[in-house]
N, C-alpha and C positions, 0 to 999 in steps of 0.2 A: 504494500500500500504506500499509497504516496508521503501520507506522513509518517509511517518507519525513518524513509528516505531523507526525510524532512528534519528528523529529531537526531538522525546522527547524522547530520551535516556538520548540526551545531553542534552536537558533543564535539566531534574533530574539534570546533574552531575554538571551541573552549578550551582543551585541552592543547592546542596547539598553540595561544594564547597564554597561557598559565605554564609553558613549558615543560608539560608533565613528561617523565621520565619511566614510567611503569602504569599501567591499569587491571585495576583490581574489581571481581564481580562476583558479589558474594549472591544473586540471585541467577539460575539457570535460567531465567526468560529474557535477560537482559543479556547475555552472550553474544547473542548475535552482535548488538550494538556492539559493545566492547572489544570483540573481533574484527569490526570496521575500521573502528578509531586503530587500534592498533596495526593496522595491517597499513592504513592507508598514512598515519607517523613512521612505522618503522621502531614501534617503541614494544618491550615484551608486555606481556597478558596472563592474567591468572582468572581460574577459574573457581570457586570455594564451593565445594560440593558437601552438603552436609546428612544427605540421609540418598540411599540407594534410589538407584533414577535405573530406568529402562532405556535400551537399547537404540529403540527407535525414539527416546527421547534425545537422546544422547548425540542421533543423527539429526532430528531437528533443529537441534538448537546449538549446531556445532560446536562442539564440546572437544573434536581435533583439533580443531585449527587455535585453541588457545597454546600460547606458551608452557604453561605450568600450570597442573590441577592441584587444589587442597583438597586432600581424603580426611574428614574427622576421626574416620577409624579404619578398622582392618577391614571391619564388614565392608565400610563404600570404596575402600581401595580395590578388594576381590569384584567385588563389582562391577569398577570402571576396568578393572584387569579382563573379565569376562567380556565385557562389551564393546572391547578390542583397543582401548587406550593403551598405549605402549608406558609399560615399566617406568623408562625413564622421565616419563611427563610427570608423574603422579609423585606428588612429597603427601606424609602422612603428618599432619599435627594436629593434634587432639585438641577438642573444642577445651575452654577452662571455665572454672567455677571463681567466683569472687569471693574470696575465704572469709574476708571480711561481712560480707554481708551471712552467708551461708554457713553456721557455726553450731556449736553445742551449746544451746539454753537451758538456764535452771528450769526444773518441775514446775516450778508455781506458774511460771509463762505461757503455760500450755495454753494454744488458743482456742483449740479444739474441745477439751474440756468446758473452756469457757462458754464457749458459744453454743455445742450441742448436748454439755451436759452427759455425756454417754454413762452408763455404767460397767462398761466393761474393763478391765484391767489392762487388756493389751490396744494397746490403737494402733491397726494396722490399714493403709492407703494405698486407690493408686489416683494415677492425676495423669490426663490427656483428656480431650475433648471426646465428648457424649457420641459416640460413633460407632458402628459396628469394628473397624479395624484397629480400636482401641484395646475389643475382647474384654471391658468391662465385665459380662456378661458369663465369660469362664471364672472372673473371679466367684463371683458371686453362687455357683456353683459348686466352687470349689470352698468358700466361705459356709456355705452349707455343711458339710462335711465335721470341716475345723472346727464348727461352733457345740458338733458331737463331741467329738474328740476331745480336746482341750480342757488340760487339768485348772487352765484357768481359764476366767472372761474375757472375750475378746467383742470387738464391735467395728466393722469395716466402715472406710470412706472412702467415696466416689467425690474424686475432686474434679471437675473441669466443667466447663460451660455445657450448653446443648447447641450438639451441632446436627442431632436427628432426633428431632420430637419422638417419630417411632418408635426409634430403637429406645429412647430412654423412657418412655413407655412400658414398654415389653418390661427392661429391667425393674420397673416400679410394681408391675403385672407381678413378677417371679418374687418380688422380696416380700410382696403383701400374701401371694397365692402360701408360702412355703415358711410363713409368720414369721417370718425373720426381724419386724419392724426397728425392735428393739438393741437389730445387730447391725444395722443399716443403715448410715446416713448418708443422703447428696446435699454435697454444700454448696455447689454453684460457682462458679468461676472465684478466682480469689486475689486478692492483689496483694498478700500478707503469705508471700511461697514459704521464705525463709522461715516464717515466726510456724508456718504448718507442719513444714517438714520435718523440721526438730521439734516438734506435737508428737507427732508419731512412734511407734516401735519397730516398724515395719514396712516398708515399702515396697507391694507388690508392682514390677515393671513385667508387661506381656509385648511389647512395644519398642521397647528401648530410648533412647531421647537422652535429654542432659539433666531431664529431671533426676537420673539415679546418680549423678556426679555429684549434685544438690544436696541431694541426701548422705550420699556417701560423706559429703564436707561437714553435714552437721552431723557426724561420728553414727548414724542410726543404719540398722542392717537394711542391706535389697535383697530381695529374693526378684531375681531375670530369670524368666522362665517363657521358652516356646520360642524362641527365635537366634539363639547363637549355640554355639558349641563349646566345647572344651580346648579345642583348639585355636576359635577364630576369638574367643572371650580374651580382653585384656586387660578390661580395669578390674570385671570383677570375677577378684577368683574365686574359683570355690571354697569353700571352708575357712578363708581367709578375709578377704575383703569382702567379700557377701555371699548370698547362692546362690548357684547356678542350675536351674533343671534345663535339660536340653529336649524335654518332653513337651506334647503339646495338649498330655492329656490331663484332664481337671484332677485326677485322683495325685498324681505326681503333683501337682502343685499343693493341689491341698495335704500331702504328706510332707512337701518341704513346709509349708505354712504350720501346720502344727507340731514341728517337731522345734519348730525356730521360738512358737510360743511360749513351748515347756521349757526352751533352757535361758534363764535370763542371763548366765555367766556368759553362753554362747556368744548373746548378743549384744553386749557388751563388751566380749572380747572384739568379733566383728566390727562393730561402731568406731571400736578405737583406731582398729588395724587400717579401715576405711578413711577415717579422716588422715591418716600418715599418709594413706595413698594419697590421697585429695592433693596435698601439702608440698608432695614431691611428685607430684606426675603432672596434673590439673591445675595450676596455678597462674591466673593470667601473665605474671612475669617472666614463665617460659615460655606460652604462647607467642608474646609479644617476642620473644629473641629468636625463637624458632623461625617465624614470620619475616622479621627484621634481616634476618641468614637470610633467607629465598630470595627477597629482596635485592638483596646487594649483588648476589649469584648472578642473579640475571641480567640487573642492570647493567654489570661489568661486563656477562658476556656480549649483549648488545652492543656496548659500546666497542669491542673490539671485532664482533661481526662488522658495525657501519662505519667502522672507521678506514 
């Protein structure tokens, strides 16, 4: 369309104007543009890939023709590795958590307590929008289970907005149908992450995201379950920095979930070993110098391509 055409003119003339020396796009739909500006300066390009993109996405929105891809993790680097990105495009630097905001709060803080009052002893979450590929709805399944099991109380939280009336129907359908009410609460979008996640004892992730970094930084266990392996997992490992079930089946979740319940040393040893992680792997000041390296990498090599 003509104003595609239109809007990266004027990037070029912006950037040609401002004598930018590198272009960075941390959004896939904007690629294209970025690939202009760059192709038509002569200046390198990065592309910041943050969660697995498909094939023919990847040919849409020219995803080769950038200089350098950022992979967040091993998952999106196999990824762009399968979808024919060549090895050497692709740097891996892991997204980072702000320590400072994202920490270990005293008991009395708890906001969740506060606000819904629960009575259950363990407060275990998860947090993504209200959607079927969330899998909200395994939990809650699996939550069934736990709440036989379990030498103590527990009471789940569905954290995140509704992004399908339906579906978050259905799951209000299952928790009333199966009398759960009293183990159940949805909170609804939240802008108070930090003060929630360290609410918690538990943070179930089906999904993956930065939310378990989050958590991980305020010392509280994840249990990731249904979606990585033992080999492809890196922040979190098992029996260390958190659990890992590599099953997709609700029984396996609900036996890592109540096994995490019953041992409070467990998870607390977890929590700890988890923010050490956080501290020395996730920390925006490595980010920032990881980033900074590419940077300069490239710049330099360009400069001695154009020169």
């Amino acid at each position: 369309m003509l104003w595609r055409y239109i809007d990266a003119h004027r990037l070029t003339s912006f950037a040609k104007k401002h004598k930018i020396e590198l272009i960075h796009s941390s959004d896939l739909w904007l690629n294209p543009y970025m690939v202009r500006v760059a192709e038509r300066l002569k200046i390198p390009s990065i592309l910041h890939v943050r969660k697995p993109i498909r094939t023919r996405e990847i040919q849409k929105h020219q995803c080769k023709k950038a200089t350098s891809i950022i992979a967040i993790s091993s998952r999106v680097q196999q990824n762009l590795l399968h979808a024919g990105i060549p090895n050497g495009k692709i740097t891996m630097i892991n997204d980072s958590v702000d320590l400072e905001m994202f920490k270990p709060r005293n008991s009395h803080e708890n906001v969740l307590r506060r606000d819904f009052s629960p009575s259950g002893q363990i407060l275990i979450g998860i947090v993504g929008r209200i959607e079927p590929i969330k899998r909200q709805l395994d939990l809650l399944h699996a939550a069934e289970q736990v709440v036989r099991r379990s030498t103590n109380t527990v009471c789940f939280f569905i954290v995140g907005r509704i992004h399908s009336r339906r579906y978050f129907e259905r799951l209000k359908k299952y928790v009333s149908k199966r009398g759960m009410g009293k183990h159940v609460f949805f909170t609804g979008g939240r802008y108070d992450m930090p003060q929630v996640l360290a609410s918690l004892d538990i943070l179930v992730s089906l999904s993956g995201g930065s939310v378990m970094f989050e958590t991980m930084a305020c010392a509280k266990t994840v249990i990731s379950a249904g979606f990585s392996t033992l080999q492809s997992a890196v922040h979190i490992q098992d029996g260390r920095t958190g659990l890992l079930v590599t099953s997709r089946r609700n029984a396996d979740l609900a036996h890592a979930v109540t096994k995490m319940v019953n041992a409070p040393e467990l998870r607390i040893r977890i929590g700890n070993q988890a923010r050490k992680w956080a501290e020395d792997k996730l920390s925006c000041t490595l980010m920032v110098d990881q980033t900074h390296r590419l940077y300069d990498r490239l710049i330099q090599n360009s400069i001695r391509t154009n020169s």
